[in-house]
N, C-alpha and C positions, 0 to 999 in steps of 0.2 A: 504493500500500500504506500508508502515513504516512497519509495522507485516511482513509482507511479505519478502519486502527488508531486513529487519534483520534476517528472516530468514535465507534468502539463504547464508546471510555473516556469520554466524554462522555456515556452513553446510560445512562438511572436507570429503573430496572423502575417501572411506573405499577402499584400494586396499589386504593388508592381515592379516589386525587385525581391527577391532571393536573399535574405540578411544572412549572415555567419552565425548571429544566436541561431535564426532558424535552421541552421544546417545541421548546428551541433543537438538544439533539441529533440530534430526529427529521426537524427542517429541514434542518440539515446532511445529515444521512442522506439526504433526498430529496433536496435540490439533486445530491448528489453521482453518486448511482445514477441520476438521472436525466437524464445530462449538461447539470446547469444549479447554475450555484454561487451562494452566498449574495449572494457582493457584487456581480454580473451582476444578480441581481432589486433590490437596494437602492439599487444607485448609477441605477438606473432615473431614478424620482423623490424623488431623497432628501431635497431642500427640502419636498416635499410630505408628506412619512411620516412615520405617527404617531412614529415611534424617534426621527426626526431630532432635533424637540423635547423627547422625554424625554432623550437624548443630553445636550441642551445647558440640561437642567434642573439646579437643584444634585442634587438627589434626584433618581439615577437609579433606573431598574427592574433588575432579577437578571439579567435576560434579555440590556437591552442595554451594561451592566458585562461579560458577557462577553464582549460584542462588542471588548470595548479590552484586557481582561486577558488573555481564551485566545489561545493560540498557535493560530491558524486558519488563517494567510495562507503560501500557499506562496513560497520563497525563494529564488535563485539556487545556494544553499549543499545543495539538496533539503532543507531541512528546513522546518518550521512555526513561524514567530514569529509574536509578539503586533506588534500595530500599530506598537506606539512605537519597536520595533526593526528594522525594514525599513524601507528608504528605495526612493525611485519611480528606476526605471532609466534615468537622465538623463545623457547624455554628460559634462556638468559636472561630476558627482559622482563619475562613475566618473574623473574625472583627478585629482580630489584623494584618493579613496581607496581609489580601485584598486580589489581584488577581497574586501578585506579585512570588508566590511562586506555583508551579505547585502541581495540588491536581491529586490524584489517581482516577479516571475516571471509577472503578468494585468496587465492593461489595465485603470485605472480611469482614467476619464474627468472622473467628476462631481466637482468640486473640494470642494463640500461634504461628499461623502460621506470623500476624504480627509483633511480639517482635521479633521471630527469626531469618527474613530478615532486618529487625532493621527500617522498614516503621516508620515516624513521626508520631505520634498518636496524636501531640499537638503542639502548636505557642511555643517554648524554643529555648535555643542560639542553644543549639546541632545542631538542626534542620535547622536553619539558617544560621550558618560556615556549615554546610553541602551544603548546596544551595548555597552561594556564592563560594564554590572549584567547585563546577557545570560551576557557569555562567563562572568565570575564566577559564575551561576547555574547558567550547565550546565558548571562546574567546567573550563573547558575549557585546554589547558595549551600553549600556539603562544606560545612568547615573543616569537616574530617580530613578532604579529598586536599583540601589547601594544604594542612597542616604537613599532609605525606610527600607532598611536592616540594617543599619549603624544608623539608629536612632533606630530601633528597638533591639538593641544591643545597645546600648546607654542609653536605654530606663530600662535595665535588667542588667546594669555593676553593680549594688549596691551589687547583689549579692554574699556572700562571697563565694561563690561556683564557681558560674561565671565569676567572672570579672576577676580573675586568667586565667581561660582558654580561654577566649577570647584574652588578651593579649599576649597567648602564642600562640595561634594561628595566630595571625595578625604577632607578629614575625618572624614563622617559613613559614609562607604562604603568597606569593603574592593576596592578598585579596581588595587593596586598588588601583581602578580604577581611571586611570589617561589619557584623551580626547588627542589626539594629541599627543602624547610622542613618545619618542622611541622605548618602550615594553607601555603596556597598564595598564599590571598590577604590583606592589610595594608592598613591603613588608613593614612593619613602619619602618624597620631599615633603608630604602633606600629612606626614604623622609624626611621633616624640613616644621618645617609652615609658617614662611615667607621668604621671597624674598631672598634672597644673591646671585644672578645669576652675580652679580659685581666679584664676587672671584670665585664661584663656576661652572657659568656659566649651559650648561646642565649635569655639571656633578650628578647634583644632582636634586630632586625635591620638589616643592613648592607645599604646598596643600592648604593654605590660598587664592589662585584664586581661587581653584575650588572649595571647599568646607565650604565658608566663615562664615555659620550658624553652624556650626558640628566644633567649635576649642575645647570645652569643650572635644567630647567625645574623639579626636583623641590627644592633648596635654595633658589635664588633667587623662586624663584615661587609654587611651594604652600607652601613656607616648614619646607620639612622640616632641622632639625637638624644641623647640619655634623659635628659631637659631641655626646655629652652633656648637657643641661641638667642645673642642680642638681637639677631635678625628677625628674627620671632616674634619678639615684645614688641617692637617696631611693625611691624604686619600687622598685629591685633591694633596699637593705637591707629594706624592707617583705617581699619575695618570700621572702627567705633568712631571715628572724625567723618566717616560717610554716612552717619545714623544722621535721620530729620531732626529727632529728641534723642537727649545724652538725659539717661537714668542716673541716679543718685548712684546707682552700684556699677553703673561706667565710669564714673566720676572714683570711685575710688579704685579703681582697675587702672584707671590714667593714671593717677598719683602711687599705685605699686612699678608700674610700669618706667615711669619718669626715674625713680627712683634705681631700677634694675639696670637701665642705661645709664645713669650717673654712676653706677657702681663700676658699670667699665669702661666709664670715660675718666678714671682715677688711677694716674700713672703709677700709683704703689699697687694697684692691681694687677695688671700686668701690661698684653696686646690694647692698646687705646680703642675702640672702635670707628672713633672720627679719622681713621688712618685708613679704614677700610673701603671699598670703591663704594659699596650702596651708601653711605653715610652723607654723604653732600648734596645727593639729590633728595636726599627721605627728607634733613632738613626745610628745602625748600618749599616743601607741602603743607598744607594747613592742617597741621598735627599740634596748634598750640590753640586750648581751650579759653576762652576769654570765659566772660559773664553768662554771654547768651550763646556762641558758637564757635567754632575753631576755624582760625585764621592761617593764611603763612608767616613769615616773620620778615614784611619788609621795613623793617627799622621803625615801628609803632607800635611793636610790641613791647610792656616793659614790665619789672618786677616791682612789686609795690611792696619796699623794702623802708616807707617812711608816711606814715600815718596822713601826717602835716599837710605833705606836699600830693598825697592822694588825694585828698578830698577837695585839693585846686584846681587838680586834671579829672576827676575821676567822671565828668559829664561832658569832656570835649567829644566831638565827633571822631577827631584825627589821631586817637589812641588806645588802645584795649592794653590789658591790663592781663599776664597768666593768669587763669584760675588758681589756689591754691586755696585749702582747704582751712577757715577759719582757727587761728592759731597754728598753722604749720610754718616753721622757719625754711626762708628760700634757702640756707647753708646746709639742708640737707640736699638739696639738687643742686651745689655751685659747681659742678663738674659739666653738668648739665646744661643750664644756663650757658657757660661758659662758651662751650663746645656747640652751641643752638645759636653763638651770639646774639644773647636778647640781653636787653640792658636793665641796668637798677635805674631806679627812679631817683634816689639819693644821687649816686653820679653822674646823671644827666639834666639835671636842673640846674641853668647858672643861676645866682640868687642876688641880686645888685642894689643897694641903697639907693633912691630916686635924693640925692644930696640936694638938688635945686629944691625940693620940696620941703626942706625940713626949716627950722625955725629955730633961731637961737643957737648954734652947735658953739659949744666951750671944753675946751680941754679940762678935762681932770685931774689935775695935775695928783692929788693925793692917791685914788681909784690905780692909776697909772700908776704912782712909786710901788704900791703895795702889792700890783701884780710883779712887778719886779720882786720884789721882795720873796713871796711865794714861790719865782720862779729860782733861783739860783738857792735859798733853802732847800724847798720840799720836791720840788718838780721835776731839777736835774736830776737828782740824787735818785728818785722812784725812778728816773725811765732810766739810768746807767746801773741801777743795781734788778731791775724786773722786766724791763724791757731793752736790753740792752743792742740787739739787733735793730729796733728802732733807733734807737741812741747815737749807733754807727752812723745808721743812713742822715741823720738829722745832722749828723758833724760833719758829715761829708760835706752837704749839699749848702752848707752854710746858716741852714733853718735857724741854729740854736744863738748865732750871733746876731741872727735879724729880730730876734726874741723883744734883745734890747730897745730894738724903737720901736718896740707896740705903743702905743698911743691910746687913751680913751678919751673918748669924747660924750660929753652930754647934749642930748638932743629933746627940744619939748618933743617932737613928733616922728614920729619913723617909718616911713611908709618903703618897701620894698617892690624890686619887679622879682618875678621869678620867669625865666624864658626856658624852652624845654626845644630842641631840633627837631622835626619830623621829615618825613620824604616829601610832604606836599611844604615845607618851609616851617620857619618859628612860633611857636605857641605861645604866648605870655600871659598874663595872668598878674595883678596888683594885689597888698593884703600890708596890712598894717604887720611890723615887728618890735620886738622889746628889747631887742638886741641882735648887731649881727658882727662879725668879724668881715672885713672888705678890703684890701689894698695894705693891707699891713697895720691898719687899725679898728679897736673896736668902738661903734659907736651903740651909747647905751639911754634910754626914754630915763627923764628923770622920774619920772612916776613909778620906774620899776624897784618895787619895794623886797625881790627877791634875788637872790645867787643863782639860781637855777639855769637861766636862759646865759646869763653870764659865762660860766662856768663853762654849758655848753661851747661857745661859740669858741669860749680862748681856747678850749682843748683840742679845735681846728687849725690853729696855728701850729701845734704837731703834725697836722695830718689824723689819718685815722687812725688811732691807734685804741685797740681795744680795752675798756677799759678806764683811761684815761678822766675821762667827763665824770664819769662815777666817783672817782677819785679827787678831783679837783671840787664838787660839789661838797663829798666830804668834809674835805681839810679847810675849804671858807667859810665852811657854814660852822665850823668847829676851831677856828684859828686859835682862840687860848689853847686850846690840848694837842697843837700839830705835834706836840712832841712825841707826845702819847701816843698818836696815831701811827708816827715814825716807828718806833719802840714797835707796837704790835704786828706793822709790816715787815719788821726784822730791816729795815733799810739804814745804813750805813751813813758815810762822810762822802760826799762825791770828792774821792783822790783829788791833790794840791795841782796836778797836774793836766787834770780834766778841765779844772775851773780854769785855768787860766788859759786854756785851749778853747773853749767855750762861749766863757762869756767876757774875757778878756782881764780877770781881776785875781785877786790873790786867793781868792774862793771865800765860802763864808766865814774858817776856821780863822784863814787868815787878815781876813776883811776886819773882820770883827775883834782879835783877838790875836794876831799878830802869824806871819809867816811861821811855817813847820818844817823841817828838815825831812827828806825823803824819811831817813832812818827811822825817825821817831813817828811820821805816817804812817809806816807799815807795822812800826809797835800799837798803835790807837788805833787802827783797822782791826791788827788778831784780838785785841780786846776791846773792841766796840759796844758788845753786848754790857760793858759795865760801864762806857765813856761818852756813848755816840748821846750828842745834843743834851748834854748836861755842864757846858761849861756858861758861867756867871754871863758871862758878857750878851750868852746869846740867849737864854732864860728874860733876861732884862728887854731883850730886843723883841720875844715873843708875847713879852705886858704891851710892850709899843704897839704892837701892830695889831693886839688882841684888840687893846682898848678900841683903835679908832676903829677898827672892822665894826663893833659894835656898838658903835654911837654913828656909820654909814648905814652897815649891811642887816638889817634884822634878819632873822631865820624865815626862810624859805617854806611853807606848806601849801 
């Protein structure tokens, strides 16, 4: 009946030319109905026959292309395969693979006639990636029948012959049967062996359920994934950046994901990933989640790393802002960031005194001595004993000597611009301030009744250094107890040799209380714990500076 039925579907009405399908289906048709089958007459003389040669020409004919494509040949299985997928009924073959592979059901004889439709003659991989594009074609779903192919390929990867073309084969072909899915069949590129459905959910699959004994041959061998490649996490955020609506649990799969790529874009990790060829074009994709939707990053995206200055921009048209999730610090993704080049919002804002505008500006002169004061006291001394790497850079660069012409000035009123770059040109934005640092001086509102903004601003005259403002707020708003403070931070005498490198003077020891011999420096340094900032002279100088801090500066709430 199959004989039959394929007949007829092979069989093309002749209305006024003679077609090649139709010649080949009226043959079959005759061999069949007239108990004599095709490959009975051609394995005859097949060295001899005109097909033979065209067979084995590059340019075959219509006719004999069917001969190797259609499913003609009947199978052990009762059904009709093409050539490539039947193997010859040979005791040998049948012990390596059982019953699992459908055997040739006639007696061919002529050996040419089976090399040239490319019949299996033998249990090898060819034969076997032959038959699994089979079962994959007729969709057919025996995981058992997978599993015996797949070891039996497992069984044959050693070879140097083999194990190449297997691999390329499993790549290029959905070959890897998968029970309940949404397609059935996978390619290796389109699976991972274990689990990650936490991030990756169905977008991907897991072969370590179904195939728990077979990890050797599918991780070790065709080279499937044990986990996630970066490339991976990056495929899922591409997948979820084309969603209409991003769900709440997309939103935290982005920030797992953000995160997994900042992990290996961290040169203590190892290979960078920004090194690798996909990495500069994934960048330029709208893979960055603003408020409402995901963008690309042409220079308008930025990280909202400063409260203040968001809520100036946070309603322009010409800026979006990464999502990140309320209270998450962007220094968990600065690898990230980094390597995404998007920018912080703190470094991208210039922030400029509108000076024509202000009213009354007078130097303070005492405000002014007292930050000196503080600085060559307490200030050097913290950043060359705790931050000393800043310390360097700040000597180098001449910072610590330009310290000395800070300036403060008093101002009734203080109105600032803030201007911010984008690709369509300049943003700016106006807002009253209480205090800023600008051009090497600070100007301060006399109405500011606190240290706080203060504080802030002169700790920018370092630069950023971490820390720092916390510190500085500290010790003003506490100037009678800096000593104290000193003492608890374990910080030292800034060396005779620093001070006058610095800030140009004999240093506080000796400012105050007369020049020190190296020798005897390095004896009050090993015992500082019982020395440091208890000599007369400078105790007296710290009621000084206590007093008037206190009758200027009230405490800050």
């Amino acid at each position: 009946e199959l004989w039959v039925a394929k007949a007829r579907d092979l069989t093309v009405s002749v209305h006024s030319s003679f077609s090649i399908s139709s010649l080949f289906s009226v043959i079959l048709y005759f061999f069949f109905f007239k108990q004599k089958t095709a490959y009975e007459i051609y394995q005859c003389d097949w060295s001899s026959d005109v097909c033979s040669s065209d067979l084995n020409h590059p340019t075959k004919s219509t006719f004999c292309l069917k001969l190797t494509i259609e499913s003609w040949l009947p199978t052990s299985l009762n059904t009709l395969a093409k050539p490539s997928e039947v193997f010859l009924d040979k005791p040998e073959t049948h012990e390596v693979l059982g019953d699992i592979v459908p055997y040739l059901t006639v007696k061919i004889e002529n050996e040419d006639f089976i090399k040239t439709l490319g019949i299996n003659t033998q249990a090898d991989v060819k034969g076997v990636i032959n038959y699994l594009k089979a079962l994959v074609e007729q969709e057919n779903e025996d995981k058992e029948k997978f599993v015996k192919l797949y070891k039996f390929l497992d069984a044959h990867f050693e070879d140097e012959e083999d194990s190449p073309k297997i691999k390329e084969e499993f790549a290029k072909n959905s070959l890897i049967f998968i029970p309940d899915a949404d397609k059935n069949y996978y390619s290796s590129k389109e699976v991972i062996w274990k689990n990650f459905s936490n991030i990756f959910g169905k977008n991907r699959i897991y072969l370590e359920k179904y195939y728990p004994k077979l990890r050797k041959f599918f991780v070790e061998k065709l080279g499937i994934s044990e986990k996630p490649t970066p490339k991976d996490y990056a495929d899922v955020l591409l997948s979820i950046s084309e969603k209409s609506k991003v769900s709440d649990e997309d939103k935290k799969i982005i920030l797992k994901i953000y995160e997994e790529l900042n992990r290996n874009l961290d040169s203590d990790y190892g290979n960078l990933i920004s090194q690798e060829g996909w990495w500069d074009d994934f960048i330029k994709k709208p893979i960055f989640l603003t408020k409402d939707k995901f963008y690309s990053n042409d220079g308008n995206i930025f990280i909202n790393d400063d409260n203040e200055l968001y809520e100036l921009f946070k309603d322009e048209g010409n800026i979006s802002f990464l999502w990140l999730r309320r209270g998450y610090h962007p220094d968990k993704i600065k690898f990230f960031i980094k390597a995404c080049k998007l920018r912080y919002l703190s470094e991208s804002v210039e922030i400029k005194p509108l000076l024509e505008e202000t009213t009354h500006p007078e130097k303070d002169v005492e405000r002014t001595q007292l930050i000196k004061i503080v600085v060559i006291k307490y200030v050097l001394p913290y950043l060359y004993w705790k931050e000393n790497s800043a310390y360097e850079k700040l000597k180098e660069n001449n910072t610590l000597k330009k310290i000395g012409a800070v300036e403060i000035y008093a101002v009734d009123n203080l109105k600032v611009r803030y201007s911010i770059n984008v690709n369509k040109g300049p943003i700016s934005e106006e807002d009253e301030r209480k205090c800023i640092y600008y051009d090497g001086h600070l100007y301060l509102k006399r109405d500011n009744d606190g240290i706080y903004n203060l504080a802030v601003e002169f700790s920018k005259v370092f630069g950023e250094i971490k820390g720092l403002d916390d510190f500085l707020m500290n010790l003003m708003n506490n100037l009678p107890h800096a000593e104290d403070i000193m003492k608890a931070k374990k910080i030292k005498y800034l060396p005779e040799t620093e001070s006058k490198k610095t800030t140009g003077t004999e240093g506080q020891r000796g400012k105050l209380k007369g020049s020190v011999s190296e020798e005897k420096e390095e004896e009050l340094e090993e015992d500082s714990s019982k020395e440091s900032f208890k000599e007369t002279s400078l105790r007296s100088e710290e009621r000084r500076v206590g007093k008037e801090c206190r009758s200027r500066w009230s405490p800050y709430h």
